[in-house]
BAFI-3210 file (N, C-alpha, C; in Angstrom, 3 decimals, decimal comma, padded with zeros to 6 digits):
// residues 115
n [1|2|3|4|5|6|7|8|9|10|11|12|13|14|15|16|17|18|19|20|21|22|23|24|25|26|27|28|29|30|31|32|33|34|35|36|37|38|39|40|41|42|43|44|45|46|47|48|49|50|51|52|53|54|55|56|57|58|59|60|61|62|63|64|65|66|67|68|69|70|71|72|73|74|75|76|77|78|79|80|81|82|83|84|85|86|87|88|89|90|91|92|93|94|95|96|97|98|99|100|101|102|103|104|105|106|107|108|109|110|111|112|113|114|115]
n.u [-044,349|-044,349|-046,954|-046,506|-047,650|-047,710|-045,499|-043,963|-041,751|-038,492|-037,760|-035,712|-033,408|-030,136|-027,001|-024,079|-020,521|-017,254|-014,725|-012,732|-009,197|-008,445|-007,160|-008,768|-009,044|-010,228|-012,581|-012,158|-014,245|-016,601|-016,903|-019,949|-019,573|-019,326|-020,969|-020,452|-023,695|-025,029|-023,097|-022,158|-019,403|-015,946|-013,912|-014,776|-015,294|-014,655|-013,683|-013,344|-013,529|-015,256|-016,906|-016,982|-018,936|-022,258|-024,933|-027,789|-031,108|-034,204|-037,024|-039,530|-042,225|-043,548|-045,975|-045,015|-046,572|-047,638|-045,516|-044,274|-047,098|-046,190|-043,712|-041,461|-040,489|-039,213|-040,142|-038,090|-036,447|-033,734|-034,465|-033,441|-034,991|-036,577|-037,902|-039,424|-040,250|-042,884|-043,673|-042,830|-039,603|-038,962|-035,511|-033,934|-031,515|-029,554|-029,236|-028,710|-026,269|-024,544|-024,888|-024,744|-025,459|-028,597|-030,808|-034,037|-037,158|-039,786|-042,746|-043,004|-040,320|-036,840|-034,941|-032,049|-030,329|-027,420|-025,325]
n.v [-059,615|-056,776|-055,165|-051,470|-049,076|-045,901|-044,765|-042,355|-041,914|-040,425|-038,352|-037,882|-036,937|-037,429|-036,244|-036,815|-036,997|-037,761|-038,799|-040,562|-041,882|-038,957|-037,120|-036,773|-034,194|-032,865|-030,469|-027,160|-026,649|-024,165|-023,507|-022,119|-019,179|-019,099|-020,486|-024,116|-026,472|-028,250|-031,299|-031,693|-032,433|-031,274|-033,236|-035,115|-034,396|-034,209|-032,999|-034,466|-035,566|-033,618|-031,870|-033,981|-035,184|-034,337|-033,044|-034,735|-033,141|-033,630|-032,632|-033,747|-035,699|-038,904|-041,683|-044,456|-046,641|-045,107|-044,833|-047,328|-048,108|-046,538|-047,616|-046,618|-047,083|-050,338|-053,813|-055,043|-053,035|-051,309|-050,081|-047,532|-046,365|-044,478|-042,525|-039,900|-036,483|-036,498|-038,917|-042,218|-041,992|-043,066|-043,691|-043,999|-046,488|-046,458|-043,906|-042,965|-044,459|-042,659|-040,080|-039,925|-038,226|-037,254|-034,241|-032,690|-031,154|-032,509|-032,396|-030,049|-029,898|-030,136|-032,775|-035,883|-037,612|-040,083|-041,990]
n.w [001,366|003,552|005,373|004,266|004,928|005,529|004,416|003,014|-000,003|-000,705|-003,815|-006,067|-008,684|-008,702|-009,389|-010,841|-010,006|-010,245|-008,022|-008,763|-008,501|-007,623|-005,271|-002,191|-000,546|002,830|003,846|005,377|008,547|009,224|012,447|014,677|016,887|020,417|022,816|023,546|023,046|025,626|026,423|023,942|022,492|021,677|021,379|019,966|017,372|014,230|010,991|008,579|005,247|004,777|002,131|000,558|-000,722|-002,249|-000,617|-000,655|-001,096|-000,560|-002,554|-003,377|-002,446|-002,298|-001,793|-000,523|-002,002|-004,146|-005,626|-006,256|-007,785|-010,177|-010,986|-010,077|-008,318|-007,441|-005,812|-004,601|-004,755|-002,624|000,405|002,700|005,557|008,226|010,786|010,993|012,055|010,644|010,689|008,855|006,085|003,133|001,952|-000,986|-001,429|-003,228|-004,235|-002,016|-000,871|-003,385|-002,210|000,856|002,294|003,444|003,705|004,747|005,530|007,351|009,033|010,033|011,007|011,266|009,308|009,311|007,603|007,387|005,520]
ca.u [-043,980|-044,303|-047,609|-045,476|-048,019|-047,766|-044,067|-043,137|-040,510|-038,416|-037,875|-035,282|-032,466|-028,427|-026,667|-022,880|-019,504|-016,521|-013,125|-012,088|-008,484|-008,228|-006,908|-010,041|-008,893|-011,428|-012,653|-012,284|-015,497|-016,495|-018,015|-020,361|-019,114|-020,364|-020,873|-021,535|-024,796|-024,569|-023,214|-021,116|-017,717|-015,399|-013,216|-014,961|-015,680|-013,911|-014,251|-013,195|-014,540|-016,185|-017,356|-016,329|-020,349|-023,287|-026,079|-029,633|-032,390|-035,516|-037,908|-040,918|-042,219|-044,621|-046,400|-044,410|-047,187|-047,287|-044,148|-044,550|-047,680|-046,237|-042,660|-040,446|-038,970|-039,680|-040,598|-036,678|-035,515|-033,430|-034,667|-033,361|-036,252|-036,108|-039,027|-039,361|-041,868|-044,227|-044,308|-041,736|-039,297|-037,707|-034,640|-033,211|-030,087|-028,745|-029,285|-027,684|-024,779|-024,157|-025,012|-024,304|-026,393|-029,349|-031,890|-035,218|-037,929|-040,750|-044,010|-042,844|-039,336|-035,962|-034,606|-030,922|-030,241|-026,410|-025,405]
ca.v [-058,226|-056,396|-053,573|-050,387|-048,313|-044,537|-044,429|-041,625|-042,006|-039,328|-038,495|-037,342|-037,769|-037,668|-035,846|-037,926|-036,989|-038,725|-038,846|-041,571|-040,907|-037,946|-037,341|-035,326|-033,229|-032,045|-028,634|-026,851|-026,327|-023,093|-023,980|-021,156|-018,767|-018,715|-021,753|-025,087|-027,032|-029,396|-032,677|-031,549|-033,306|-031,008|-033,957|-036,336|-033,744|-034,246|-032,884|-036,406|-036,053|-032,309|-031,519|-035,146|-035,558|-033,358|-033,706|-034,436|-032,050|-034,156|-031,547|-034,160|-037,189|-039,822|-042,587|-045,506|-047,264|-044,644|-044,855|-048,826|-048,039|-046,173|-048,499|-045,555|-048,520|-052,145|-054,459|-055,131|-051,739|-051,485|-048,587|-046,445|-046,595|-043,623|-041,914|-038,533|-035,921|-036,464|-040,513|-042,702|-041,459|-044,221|-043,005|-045,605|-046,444|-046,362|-042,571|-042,800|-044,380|-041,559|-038,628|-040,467|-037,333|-036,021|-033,711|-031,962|-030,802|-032,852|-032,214|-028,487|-030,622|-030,866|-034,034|-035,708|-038,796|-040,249|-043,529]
ca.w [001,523|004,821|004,491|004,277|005,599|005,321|004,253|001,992|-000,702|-001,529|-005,306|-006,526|-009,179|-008,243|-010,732|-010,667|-010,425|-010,016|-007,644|-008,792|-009,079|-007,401|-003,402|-001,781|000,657|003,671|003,585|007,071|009,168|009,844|013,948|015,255|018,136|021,576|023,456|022,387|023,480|026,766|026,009|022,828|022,887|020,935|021,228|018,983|016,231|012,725|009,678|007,728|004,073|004,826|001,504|-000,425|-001,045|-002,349|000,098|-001,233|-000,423|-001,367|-003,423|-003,594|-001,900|-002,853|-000,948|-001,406|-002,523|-005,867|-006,334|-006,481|-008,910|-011,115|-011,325|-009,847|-007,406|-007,799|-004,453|-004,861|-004,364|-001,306|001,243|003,882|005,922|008,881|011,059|011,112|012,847|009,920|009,311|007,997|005,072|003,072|001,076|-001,749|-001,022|-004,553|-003,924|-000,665|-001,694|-003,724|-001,537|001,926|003,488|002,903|004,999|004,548|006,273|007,486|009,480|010,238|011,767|010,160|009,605|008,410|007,245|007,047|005,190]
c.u [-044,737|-045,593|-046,205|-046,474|-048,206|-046,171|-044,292|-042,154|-039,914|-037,965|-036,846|-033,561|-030,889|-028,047|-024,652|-021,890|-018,553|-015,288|-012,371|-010,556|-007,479|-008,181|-007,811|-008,946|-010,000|-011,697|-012,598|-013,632|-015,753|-018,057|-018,631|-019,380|-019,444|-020,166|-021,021|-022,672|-024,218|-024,407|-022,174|-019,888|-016,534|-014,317|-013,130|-015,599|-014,580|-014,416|-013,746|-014,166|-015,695|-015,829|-016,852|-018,580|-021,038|-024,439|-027,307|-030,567|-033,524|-036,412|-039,497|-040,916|-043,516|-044,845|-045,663|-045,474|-047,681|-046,588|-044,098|-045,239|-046,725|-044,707|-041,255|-039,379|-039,888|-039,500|-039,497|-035,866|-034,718|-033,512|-033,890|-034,624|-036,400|-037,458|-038,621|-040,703|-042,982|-044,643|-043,163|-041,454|-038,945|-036,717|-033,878|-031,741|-029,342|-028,260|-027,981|-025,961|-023,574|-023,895|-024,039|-025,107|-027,633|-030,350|-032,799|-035,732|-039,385|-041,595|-043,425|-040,715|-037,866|-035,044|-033,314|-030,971|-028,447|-026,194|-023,597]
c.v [-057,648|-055,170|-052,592|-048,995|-046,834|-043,660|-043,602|-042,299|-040,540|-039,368|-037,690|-038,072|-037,018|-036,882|-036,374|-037,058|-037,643|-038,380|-039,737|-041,177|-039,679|-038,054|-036,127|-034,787|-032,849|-030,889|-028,449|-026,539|-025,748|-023,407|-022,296|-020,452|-018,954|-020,415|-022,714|-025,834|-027,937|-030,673|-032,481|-031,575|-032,681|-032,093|-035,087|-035,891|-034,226|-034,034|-033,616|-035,895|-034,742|-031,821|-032,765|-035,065|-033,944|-034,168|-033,845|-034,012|-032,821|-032,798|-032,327|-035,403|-037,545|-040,814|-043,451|-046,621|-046,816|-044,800|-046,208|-048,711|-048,133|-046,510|-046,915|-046,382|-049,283|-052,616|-054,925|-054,113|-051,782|-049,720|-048,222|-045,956|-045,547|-042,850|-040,347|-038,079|-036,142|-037,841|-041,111|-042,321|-042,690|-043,314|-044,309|-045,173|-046,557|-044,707|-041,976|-042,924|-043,427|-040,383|-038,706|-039,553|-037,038|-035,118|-032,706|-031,563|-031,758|-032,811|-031,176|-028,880|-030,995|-032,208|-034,771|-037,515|-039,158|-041,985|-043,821]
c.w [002,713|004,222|004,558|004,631|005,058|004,972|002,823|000,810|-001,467|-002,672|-005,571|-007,787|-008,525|-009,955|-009,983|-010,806|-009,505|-009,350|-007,897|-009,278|-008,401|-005,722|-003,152|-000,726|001,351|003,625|005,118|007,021|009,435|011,286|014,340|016,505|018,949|022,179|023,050|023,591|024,627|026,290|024,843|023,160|021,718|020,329|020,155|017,774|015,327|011,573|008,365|006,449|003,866|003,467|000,113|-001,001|-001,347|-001,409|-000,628|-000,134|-001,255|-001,417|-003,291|-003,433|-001,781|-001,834|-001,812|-002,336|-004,025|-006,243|-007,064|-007,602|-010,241|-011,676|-011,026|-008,736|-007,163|-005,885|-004,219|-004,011|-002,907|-000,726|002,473|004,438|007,379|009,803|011,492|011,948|012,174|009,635|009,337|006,938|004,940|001,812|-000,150|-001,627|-001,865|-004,619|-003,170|-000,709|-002,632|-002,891|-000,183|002,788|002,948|003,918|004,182|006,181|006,660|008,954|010,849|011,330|010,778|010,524|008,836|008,785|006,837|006,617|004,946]
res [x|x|x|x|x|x|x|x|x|x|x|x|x|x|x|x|x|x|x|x|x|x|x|x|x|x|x|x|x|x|x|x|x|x|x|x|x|x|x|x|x|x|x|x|x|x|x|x|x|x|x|x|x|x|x|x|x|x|x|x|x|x|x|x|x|x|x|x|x|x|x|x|x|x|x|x|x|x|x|x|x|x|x|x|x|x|x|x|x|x|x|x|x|x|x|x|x|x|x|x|x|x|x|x|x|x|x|x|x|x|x|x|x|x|x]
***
């Protein structure tokens, strides 16, 4: 096993529901006014799947090495592994799979994660 250093884990649970079944439809995008930023390609925007997922907002994050302690994810687990302004985050990808997004805040910097 690789050290893992100063990696975070964020904590949180998924609360489930299901499309199975069911034809999503996209939600429209409501885009700001005014200009857009240099480099922004209105062309290769799409809102594909805009609002098929709940995003996770991690609330509380542990050194992976507590988390390990205290059996919250096994040396198994498979991570989403990501650097941010504060460190490395790792996100479990059982999570991910679910959410497909998630974003916080770390070391005063916000940060998004897509899977």
């Amino acid at each position: 096993m690789k050290h893992v250093g100063l990696i975070r884990v964020a904590v949180g649970i998924a609360v489930a529901t299901t499309l199975l079944g069911q034809r999503q439809e996209s939600l429209p995008v409501k885009l700001p006014d005014g200009p857009a930023k240099p480099g922004f390609d209105i062309k290769r925007f799409s809102n594909l799947g805009n609002g098929w997922f709940q995003t996770f907002y991690p609330k509380k994050y542990e050194s992976l090495r507590k988390a390990l302690d205290q059996g919250q994810v096994s040396a198994t687990t498979r991570l989403l592994v990501l650097e941010t302004a504060a460190g490395r985050l790792a996100l479990i990808n059982d999570q991910m799979v679910f959410h497909h997004i998630a974003q916080g805040k770390a070391g005063g910097k916000d940060w998004m994660a897509t899977f």
